[in-house]
Biotite code that builds the C-alpha atoms (Angstrom):
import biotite.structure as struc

atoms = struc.array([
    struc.Atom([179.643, 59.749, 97.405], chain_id="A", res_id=1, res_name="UNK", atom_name="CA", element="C"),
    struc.Atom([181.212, 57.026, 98.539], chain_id="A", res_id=2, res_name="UNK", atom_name="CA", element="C"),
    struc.Atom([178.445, 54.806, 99.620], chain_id="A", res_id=3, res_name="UNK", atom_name="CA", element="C"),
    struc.Atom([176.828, 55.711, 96.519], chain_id="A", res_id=4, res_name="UNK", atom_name="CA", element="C"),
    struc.Atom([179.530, 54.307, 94.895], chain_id="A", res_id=5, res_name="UNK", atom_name="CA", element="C"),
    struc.Atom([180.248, 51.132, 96.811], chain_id="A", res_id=6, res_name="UNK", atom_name="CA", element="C"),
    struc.Atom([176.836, 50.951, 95.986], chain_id="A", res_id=7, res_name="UNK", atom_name="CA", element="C"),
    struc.Atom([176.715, 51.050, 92.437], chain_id="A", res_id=8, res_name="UNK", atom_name="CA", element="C"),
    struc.Atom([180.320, 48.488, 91.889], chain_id="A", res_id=9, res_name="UNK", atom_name="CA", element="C"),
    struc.Atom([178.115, 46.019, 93.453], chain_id="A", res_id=10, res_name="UNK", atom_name="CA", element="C"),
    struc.Atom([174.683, 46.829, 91.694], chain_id="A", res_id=11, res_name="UNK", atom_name="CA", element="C"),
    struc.Atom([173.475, 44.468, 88.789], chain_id="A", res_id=12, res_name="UNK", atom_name="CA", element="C"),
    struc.Atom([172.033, 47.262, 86.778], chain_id="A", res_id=13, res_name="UNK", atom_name="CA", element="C"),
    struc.Atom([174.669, 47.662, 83.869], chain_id="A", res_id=14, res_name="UNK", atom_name="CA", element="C"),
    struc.Atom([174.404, 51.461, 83.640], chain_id="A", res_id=15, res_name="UNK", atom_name="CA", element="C"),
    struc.Atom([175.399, 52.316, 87.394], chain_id="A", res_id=16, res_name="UNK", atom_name="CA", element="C"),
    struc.Atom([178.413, 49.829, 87.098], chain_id="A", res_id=17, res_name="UNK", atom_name="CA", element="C"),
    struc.Atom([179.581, 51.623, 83.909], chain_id="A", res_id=18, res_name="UNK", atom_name="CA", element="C"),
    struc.Atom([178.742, 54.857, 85.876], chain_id="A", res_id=19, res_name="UNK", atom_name="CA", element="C"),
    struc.Atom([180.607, 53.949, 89.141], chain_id="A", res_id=20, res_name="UNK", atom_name="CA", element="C"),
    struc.Atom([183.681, 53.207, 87.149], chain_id="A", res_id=21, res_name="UNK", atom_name="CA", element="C"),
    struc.Atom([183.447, 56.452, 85.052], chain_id="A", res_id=22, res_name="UNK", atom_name="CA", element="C"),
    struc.Atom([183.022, 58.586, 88.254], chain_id="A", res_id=23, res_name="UNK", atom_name="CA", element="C"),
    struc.Atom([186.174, 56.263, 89.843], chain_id="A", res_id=24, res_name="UNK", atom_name="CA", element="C"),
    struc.Atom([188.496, 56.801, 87.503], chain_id="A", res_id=25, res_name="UNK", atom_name="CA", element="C"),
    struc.Atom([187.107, 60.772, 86.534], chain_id="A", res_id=26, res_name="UNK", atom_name="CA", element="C"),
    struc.Atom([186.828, 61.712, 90.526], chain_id="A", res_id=27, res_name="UNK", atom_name="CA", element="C"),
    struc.Atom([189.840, 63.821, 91.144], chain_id="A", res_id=28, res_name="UNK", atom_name="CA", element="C"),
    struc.Atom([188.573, 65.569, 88.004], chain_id="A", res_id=29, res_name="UNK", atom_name="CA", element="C"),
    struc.Atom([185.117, 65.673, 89.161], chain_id="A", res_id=30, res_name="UNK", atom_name="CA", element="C"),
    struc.Atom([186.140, 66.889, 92.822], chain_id="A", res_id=31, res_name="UNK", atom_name="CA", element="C"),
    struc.Atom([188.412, 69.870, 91.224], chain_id="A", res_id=32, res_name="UNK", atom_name="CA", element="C"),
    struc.Atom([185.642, 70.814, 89.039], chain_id="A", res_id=33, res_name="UNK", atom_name="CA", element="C"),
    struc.Atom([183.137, 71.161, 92.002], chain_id="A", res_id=34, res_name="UNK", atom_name="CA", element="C"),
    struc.Atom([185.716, 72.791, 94.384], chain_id="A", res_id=35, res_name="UNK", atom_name="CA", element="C"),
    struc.Atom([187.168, 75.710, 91.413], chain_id="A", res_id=36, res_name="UNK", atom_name="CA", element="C"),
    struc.Atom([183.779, 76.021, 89.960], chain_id="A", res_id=37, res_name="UNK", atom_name="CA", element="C"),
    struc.Atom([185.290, 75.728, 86.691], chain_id="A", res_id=38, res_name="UNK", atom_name="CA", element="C"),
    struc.Atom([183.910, 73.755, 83.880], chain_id="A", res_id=39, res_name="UNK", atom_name="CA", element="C"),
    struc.Atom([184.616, 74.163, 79.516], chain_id="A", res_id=40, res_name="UNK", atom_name="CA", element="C"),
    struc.Atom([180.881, 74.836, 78.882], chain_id="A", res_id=41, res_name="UNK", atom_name="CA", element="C"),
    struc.Atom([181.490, 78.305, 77.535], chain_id="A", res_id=42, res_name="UNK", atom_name="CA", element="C"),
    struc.Atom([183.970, 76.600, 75.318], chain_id="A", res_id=43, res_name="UNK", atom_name="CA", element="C"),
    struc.Atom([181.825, 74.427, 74.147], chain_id="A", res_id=44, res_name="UNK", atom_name="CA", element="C"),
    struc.Atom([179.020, 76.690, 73.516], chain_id="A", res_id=45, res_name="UNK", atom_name="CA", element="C"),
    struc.Atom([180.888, 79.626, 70.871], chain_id="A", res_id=46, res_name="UNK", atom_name="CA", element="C"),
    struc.Atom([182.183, 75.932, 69.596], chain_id="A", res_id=47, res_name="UNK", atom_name="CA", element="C"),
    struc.Atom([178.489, 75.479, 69.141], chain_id="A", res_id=48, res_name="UNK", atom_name="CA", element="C"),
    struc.Atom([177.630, 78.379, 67.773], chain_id="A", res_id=49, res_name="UNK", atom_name="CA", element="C"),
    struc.Atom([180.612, 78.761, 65.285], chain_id="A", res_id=50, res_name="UNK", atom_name="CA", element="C"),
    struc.Atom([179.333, 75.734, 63.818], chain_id="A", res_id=51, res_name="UNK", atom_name="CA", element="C"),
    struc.Atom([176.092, 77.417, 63.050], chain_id="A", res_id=52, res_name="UNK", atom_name="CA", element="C"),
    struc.Atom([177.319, 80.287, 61.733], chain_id="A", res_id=53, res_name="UNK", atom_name="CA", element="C"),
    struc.Atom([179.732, 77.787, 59.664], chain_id="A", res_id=54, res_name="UNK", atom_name="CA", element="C"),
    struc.Atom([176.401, 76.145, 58.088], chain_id="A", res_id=55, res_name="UNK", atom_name="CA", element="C"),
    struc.Atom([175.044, 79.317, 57.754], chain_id="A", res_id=56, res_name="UNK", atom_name="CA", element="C"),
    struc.Atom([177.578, 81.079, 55.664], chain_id="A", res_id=57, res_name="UNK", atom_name="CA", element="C"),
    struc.Atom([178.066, 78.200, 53.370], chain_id="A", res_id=58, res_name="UNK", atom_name="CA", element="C"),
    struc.Atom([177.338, 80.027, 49.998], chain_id="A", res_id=59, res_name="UNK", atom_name="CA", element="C"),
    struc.Atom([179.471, 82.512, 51.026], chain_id="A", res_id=60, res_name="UNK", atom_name="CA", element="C"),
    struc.Atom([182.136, 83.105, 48.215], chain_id="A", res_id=61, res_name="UNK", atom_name="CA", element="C"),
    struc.Atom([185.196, 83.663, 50.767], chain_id="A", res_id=62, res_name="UNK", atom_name="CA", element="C"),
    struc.Atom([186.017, 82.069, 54.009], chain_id="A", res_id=63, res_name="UNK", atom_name="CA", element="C"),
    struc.Atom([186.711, 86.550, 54.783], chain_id="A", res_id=64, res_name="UNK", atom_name="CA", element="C"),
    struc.Atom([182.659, 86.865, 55.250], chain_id="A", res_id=65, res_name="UNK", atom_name="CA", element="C"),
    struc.Atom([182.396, 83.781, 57.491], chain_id="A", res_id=66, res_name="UNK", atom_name="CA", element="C"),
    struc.Atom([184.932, 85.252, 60.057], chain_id="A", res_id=67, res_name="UNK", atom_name="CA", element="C"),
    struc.Atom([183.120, 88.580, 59.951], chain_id="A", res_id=68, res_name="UNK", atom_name="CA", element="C"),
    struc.Atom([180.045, 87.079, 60.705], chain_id="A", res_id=69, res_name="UNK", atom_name="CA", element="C"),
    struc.Atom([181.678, 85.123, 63.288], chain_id="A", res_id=70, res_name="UNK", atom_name="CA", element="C"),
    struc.Atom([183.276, 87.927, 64.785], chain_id="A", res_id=71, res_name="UNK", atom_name="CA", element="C"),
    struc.Atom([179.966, 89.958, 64.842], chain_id="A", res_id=72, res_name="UNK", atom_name="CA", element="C"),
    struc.Atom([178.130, 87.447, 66.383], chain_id="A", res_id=73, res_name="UNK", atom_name="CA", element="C"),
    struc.Atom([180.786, 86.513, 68.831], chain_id="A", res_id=74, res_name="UNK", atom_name="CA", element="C"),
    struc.Atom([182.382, 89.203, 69.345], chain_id="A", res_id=75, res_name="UNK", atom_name="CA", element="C"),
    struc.Atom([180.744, 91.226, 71.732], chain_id="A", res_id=76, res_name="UNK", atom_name="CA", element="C"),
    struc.Atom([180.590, 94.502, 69.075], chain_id="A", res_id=77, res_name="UNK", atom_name="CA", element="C"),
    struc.Atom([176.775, 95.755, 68.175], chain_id="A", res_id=78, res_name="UNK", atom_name="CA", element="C"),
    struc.Atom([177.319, 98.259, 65.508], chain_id="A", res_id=79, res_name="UNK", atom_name="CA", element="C"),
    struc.Atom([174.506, 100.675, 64.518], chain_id="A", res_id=80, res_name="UNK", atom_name="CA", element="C"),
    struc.Atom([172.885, 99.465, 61.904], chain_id="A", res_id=81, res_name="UNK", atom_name="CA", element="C"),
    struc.Atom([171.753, 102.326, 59.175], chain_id="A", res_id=82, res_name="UNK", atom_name="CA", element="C"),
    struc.Atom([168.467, 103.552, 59.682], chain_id="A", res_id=83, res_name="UNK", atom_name="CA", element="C"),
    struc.Atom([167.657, 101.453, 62.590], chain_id="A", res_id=84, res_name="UNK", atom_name="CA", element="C"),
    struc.Atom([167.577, 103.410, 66.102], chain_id="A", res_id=85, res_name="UNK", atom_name="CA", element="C"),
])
C-alpha cells in the first residue's frame, strides 16, 4: 500500500491524488476496519430501508402505523397471516 501510494502523491491524474490523500489521512481507519472486520453497512442498510418504508407509509394518518410497519419489516417477527399457511 505504500508504493501504491507514493505512487499516486506523485501521479498527474487528479483522481488518484485526491484518492492518495483520502486513503492518507483515513488509513488508521482503513487499517482497523480491515484488521476487526467491522464496517456500518448494516447500519446503513435498515437506514435504507426505513426510508422506504417512510415513503411508503406516507398517507398513513398516524406516525403509530409507520413504526408498526417498520417494526414488522425490521423486526425480525413473521406473524401468521389469517388464512395463509
Amino acid at each position: 500500500m505504500d508504493r501504491w501510494l507514493g505512487w499516486a502523491r506523485r501521479c498527474r491524474i487528479p483522481a488518484f491524488t485526491k484518492l492518495a490523500r483520502s486513503v492518507t489521512r483515513f488509513r488508521d481507519v482503513i487499517l482497523n476496519a480491515i484488521a476487526h472486520r467491522l464496517s456500518n453497512s448494516r447500519i446503513e442498510s435498515v437506514n435504507a430501508k426505513i426510508r422506504l418504508i417512510t415513503r411508503i407509509a406516507y398517507g398513513f394518518k398516524n406516525v403509530d402505523a409507520l413504526i408498526a410497519m417498520a417494526m414488522l419489516s425490521l423486526g425480525g417477527h413473521h406473524p401468521a397471516l389469517p388464512g395463509r399457511n
